[in-house]
TILUMVO-977002 format. One record per residue: residue number from 0; residue in one letter; x, z, y of N, C-alpha, C in turn. Coordinates in steps of 0.2 Angstrom, whole numbers. Atoms other than C-alpha are relative to their C-alpha. Last residue first. Layout:
BEGIN
+-----+-----+-------+-------+-------+-------+-------+-------+-------+-------+-------+
:   n : res :   n.x :   n.z :   n.y :  ca.x :  ca.z :  ca.y :   c.x :   c.z :   c.y :
+-----+-----+-------+-------+-------+-------+-------+-------+-------+-------+-------+
: NUM :   a :     X :     Z :     Y :     X :     Z :     Y :     X :     Z :     Y :
...
+-----+-----+-------+-------+-------+-------+-------+-------+-------+-------+-------+
This chain:
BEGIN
+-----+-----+-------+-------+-------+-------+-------+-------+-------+-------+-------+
:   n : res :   n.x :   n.z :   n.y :  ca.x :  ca.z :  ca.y :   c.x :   c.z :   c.y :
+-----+-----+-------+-------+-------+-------+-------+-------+-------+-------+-------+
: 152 :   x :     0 :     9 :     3 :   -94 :   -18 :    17 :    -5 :    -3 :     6 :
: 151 :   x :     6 :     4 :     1 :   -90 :     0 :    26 :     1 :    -7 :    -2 :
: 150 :   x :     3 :     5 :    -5 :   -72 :     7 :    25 :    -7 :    -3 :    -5 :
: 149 :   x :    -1 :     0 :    -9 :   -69 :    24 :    20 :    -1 :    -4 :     2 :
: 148 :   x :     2 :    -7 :    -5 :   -74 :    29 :     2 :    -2 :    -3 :     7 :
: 147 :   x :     8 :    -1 :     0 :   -71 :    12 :    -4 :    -3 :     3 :     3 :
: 146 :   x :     3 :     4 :    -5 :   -55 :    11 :     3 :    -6 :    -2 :    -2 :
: 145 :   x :     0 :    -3 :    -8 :   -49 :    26 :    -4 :    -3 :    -3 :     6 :
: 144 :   x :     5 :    -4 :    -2 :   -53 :    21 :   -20 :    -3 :     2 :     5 :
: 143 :   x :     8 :     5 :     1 :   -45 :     4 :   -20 :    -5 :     7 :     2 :
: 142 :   x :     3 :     4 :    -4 :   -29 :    16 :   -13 :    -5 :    -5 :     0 :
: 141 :   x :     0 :     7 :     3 :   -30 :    28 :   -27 :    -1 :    -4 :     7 :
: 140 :   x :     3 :     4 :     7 :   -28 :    44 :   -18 :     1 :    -6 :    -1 :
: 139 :   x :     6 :     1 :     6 :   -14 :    49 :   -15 :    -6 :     1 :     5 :
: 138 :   x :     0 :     3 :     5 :     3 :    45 :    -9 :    -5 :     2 :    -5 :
: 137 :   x :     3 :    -1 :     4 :     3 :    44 :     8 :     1 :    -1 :    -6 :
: 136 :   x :    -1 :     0 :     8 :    18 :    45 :    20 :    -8 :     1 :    -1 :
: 135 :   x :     6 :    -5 :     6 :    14 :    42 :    38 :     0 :    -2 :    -6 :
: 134 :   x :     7 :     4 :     6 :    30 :    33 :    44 :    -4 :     6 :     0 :
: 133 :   x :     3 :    -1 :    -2 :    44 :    43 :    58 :    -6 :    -5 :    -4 :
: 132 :   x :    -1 :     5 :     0 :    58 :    34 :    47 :    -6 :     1 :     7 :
: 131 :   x :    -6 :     0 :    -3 :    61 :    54 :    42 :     0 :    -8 :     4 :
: 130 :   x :     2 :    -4 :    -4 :    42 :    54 :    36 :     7 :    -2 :     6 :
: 129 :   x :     5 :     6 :    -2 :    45 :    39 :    23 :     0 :     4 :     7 :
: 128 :   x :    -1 :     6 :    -1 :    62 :    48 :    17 :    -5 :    -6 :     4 :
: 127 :   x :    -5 :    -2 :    -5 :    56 :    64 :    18 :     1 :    -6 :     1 :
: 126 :   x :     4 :    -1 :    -7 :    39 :    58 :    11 :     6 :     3 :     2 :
: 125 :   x :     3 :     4 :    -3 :    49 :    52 :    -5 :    -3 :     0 :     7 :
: 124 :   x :    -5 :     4 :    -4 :    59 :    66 :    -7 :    -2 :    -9 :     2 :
: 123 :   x :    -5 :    -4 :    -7 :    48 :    78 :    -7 :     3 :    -6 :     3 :
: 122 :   x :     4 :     0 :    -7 :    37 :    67 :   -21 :     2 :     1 :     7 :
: 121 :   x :    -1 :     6 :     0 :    51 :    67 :   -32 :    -4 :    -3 :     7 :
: 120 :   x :    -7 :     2 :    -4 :    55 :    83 :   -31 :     2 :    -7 :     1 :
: 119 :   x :     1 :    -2 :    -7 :    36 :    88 :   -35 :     6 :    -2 :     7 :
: 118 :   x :    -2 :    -9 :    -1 :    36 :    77 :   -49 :     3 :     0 :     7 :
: 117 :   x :    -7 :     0 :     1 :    25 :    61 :   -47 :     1 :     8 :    -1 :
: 116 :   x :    -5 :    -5 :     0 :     6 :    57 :   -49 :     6 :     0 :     0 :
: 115 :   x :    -3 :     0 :    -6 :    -5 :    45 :   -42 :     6 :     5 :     0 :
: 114 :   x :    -1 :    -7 :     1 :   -13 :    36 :   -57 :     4 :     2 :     7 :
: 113 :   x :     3 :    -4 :    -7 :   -26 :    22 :   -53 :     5 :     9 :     0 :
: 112 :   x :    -3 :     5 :    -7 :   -14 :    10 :   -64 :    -4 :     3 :     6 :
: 111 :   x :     9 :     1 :    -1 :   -14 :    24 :   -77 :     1 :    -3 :     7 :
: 110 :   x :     1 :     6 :    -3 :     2 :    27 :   -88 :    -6 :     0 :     2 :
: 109 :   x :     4 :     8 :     5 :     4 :    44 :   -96 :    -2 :    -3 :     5 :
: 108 :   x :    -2 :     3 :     2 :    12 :    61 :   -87 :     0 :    -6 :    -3 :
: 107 :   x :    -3 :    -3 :     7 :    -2 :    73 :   -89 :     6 :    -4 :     1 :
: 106 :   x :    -2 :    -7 :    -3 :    -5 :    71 :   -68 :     5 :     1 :   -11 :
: 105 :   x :     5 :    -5 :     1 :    -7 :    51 :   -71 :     4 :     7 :     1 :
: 104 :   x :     1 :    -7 :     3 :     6 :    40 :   -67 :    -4 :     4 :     0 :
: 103 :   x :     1 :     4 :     7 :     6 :    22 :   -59 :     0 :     6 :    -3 :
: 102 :   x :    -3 :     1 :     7 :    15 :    29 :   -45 :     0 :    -2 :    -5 :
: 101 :   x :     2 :     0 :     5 :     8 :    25 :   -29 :     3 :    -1 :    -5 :
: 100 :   x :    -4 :     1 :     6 :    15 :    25 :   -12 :    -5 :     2 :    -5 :
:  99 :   x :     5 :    -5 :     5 :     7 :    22 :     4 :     2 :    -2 :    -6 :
:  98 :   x :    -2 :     2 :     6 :    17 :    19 :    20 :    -3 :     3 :    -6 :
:  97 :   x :     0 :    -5 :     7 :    11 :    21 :    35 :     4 :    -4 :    -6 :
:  96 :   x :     1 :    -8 :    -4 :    13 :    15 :    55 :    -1 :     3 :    -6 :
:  95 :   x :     4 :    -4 :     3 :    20 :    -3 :    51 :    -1 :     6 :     2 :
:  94 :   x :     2 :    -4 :    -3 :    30 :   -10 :    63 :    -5 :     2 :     0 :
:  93 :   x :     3 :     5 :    -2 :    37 :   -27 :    53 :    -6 :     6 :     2 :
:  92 :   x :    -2 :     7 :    -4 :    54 :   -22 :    54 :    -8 :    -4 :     1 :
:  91 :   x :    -2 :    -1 :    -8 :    51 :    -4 :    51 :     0 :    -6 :     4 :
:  90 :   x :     5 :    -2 :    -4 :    40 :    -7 :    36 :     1 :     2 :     4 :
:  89 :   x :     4 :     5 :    -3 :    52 :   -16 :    29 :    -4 :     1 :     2 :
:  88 :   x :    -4 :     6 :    -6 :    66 :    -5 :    32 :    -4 :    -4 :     1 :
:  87 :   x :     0 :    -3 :    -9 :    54 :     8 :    25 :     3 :    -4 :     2 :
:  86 :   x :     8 :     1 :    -3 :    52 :    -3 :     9 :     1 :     5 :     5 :
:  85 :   x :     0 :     8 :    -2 :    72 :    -4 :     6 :    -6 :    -2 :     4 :
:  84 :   x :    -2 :     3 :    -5 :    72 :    14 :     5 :     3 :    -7 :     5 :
:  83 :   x :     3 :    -2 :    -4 :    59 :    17 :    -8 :     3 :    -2 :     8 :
:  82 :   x :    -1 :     7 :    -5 :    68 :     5 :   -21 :    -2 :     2 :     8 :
:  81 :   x :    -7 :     0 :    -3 :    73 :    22 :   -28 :    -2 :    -7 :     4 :
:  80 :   x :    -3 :    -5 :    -4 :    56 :    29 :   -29 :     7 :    -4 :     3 :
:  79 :   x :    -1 :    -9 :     1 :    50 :    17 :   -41 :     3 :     3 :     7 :
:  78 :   x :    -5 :     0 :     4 :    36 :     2 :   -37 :     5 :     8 :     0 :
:  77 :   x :     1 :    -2 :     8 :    18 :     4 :   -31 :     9 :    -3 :    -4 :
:  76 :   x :    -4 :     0 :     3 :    20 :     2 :   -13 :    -1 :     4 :    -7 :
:  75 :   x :     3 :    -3 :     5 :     7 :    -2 :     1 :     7 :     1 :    -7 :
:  74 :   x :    -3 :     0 :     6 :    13 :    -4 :    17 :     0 :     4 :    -6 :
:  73 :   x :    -2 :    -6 :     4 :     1 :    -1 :    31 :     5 :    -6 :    -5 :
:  72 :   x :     2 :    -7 :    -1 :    -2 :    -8 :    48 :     3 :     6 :    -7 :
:  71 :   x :     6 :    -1 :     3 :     6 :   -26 :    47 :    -2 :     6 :     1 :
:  70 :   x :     2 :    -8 :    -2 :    16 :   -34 :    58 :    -3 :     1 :    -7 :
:  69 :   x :    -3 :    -1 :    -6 :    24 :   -53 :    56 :     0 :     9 :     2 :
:  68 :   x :     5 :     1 :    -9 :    17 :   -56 :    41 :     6 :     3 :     5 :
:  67 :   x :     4 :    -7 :    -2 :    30 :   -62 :    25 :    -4 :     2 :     5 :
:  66 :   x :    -4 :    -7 :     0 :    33 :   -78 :    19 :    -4 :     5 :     2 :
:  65 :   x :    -8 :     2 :    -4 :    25 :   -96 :    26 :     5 :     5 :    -2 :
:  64 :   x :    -1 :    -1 :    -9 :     9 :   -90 :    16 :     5 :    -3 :    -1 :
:  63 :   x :    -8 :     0 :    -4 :     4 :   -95 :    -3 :     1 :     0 :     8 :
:  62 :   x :    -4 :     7 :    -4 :   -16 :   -95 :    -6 :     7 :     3 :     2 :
:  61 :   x :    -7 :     1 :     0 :   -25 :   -84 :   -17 :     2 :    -4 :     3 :
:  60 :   x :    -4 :     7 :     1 :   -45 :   -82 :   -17 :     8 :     2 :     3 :
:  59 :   x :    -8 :    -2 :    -3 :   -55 :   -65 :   -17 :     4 :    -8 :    -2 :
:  58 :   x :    -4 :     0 :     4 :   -74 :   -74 :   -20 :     7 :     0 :     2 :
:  57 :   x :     1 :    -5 :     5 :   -89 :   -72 :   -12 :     5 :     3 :    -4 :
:  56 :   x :     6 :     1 :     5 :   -88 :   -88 :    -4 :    -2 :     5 :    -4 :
:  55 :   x :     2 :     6 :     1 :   -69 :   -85 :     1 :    -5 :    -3 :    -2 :
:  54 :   x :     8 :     3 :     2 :   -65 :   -69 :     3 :     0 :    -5 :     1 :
:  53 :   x :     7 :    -3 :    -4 :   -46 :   -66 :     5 :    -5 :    -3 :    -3 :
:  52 :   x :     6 :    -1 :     2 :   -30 :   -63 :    -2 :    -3 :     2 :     3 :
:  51 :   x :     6 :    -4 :    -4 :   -12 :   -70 :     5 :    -6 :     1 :    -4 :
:  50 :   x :     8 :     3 :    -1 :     2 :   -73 :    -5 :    -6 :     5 :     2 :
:  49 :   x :     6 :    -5 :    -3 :    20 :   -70 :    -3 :    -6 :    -4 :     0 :
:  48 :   x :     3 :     3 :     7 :    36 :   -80 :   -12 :    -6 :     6 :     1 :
:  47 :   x :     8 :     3 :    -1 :    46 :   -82 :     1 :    -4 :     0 :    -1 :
:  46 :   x :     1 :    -2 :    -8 :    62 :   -69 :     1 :    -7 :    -4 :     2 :
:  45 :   x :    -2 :     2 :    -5 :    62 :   -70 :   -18 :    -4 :     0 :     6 :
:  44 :   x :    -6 :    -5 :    -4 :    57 :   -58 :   -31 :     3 :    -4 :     6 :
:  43 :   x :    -8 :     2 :     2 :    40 :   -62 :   -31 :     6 :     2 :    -1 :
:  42 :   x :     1 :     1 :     8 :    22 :   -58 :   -28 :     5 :    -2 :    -4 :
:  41 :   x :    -6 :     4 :     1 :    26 :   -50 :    -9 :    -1 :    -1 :    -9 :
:  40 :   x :    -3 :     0 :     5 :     6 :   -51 :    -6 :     6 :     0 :    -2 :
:  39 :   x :    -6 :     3 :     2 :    -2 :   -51 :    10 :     2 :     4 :    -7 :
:  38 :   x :    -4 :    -4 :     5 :   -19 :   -44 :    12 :     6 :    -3 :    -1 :
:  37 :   x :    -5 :     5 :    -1 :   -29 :   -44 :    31 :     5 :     0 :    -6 :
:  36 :   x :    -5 :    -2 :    -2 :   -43 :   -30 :    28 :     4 :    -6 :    -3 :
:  35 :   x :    -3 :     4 :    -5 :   -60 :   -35 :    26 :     7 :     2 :     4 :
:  34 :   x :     2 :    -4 :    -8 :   -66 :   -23 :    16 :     2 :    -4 :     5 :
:  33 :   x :     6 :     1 :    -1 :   -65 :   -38 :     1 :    -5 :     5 :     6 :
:  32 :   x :     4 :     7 :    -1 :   -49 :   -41 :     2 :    -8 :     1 :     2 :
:  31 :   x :    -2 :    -1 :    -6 :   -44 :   -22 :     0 :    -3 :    -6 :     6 :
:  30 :   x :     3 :    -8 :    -3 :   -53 :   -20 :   -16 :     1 :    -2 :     9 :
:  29 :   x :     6 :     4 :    -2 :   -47 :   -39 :   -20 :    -2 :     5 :     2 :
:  28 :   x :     3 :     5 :    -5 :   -30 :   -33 :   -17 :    -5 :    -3 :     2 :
:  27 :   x :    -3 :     0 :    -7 :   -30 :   -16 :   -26 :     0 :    -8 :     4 :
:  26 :   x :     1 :    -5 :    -5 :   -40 :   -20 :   -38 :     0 :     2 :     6 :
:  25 :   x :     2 :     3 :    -4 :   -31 :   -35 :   -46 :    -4 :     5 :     4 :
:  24 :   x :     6 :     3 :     2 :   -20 :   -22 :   -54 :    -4 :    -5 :     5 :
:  23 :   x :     2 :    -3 :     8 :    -5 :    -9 :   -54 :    -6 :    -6 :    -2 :
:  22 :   x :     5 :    -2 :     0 :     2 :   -17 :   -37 :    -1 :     1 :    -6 :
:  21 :   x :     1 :    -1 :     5 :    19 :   -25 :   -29 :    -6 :     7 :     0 :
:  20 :   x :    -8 :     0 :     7 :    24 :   -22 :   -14 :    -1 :     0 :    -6 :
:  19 :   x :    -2 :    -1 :     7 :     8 :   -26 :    -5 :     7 :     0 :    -2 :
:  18 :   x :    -3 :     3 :     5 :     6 :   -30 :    13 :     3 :     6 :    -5 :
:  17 :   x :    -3 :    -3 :     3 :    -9 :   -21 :    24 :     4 :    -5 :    -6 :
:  16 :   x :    -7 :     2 :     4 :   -17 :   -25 :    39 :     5 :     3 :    -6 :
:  15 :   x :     4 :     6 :    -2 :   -35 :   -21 :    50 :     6 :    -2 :    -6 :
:  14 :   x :    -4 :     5 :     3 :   -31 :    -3 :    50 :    -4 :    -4 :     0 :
:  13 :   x :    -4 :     2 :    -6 :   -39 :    11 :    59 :     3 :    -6 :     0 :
:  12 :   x :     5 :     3 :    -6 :   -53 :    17 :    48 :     3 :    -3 :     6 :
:  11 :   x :     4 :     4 :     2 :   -39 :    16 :    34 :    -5 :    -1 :     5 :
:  10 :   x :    -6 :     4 :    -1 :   -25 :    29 :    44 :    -5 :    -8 :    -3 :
:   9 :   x :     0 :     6 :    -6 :   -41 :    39 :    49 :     5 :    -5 :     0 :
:   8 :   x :     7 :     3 :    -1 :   -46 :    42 :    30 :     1 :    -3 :     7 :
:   7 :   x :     1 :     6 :     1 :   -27 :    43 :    26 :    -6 :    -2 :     0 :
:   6 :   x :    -1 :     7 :    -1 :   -23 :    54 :    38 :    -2 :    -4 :    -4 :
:   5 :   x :     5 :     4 :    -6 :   -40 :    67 :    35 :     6 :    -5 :     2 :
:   4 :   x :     6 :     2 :     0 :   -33 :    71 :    17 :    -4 :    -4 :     7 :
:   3 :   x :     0 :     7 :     2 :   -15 :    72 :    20 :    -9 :    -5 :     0 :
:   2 :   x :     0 :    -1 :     7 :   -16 :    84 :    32 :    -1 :    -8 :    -4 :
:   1 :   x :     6 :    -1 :     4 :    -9 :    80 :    49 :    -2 :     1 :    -6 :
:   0 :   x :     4 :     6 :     3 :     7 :    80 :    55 :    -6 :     3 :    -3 :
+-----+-----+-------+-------+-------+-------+-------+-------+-------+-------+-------+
């Protein structure tokens, strides 16, 4: 497998689609929203309760979908480690090709909704898990950030 560094720039220059599991900020979706990437939302705890963000006159706008997409490209996931194998099943069922985790943790250990860090056994065991499903694990950098770098406005 490739380095992390150059998958996640070809895995963003290739993507069109990405639903959220949950996110540290409006950042992330409007970030994503406004490179022109397709954003669903699961905003809820139940099975329906997803919203879409897109541009609208300049402006990221929210509207309730039918549920979930049907495909997407990536799965973005900012929740703990242990739900991690629920979000590969859904990122198998709807023939995602990555999955991109985010901790919410800075390297000192303290809260930081661009933070990327985990300990290293935690980390292992998350891209075993992502990798073993045949996925491309990422879990850094800041996915708003990443998507600045990489895609053109």
């Amino acid at each position: 497998m490739r380095d992390n560094m150059t998958s996640y720039r070809d895995l963003l220059s290739t993507s069109t689609s990405v639903l959220l599991v949950d996110w540290p900020g409006r950042d992330v979706p409007d970030t994503l929203a406004r490179h022109g990437f397709s954003v669903i939302s699961h905003d809820g705890p139940g099975a329906t309760e997803y919203n879409a963000y897109r541009v609208i006159e300049g402006d990221v706008q929210v509207r309730p979908t039918d549920g979930p997409p049907d495909r997407v490209d990536i799965v973005y996931s900012h929740r703990p480690i242990d739900e991690l194998a629920v979000i590969v099943d859904r990122a198998l069922s709807l023939n995602a090709r990555a999955i991109w985790v985010q901790s919410g943790v800075a390297q000192n250990g303290v809260k930081d909704p661009r933070g990327c860090w985990r300990p290293p056994d935690e980390s292992a065991r998350a891209r075993q898990m992502v990798e073993n499903a045949e996925l491309l694990y990422v879990e850094s950098p800041y996915i708003a950030d990443a998507v600045r770098e990489v895609v053109e406005l």
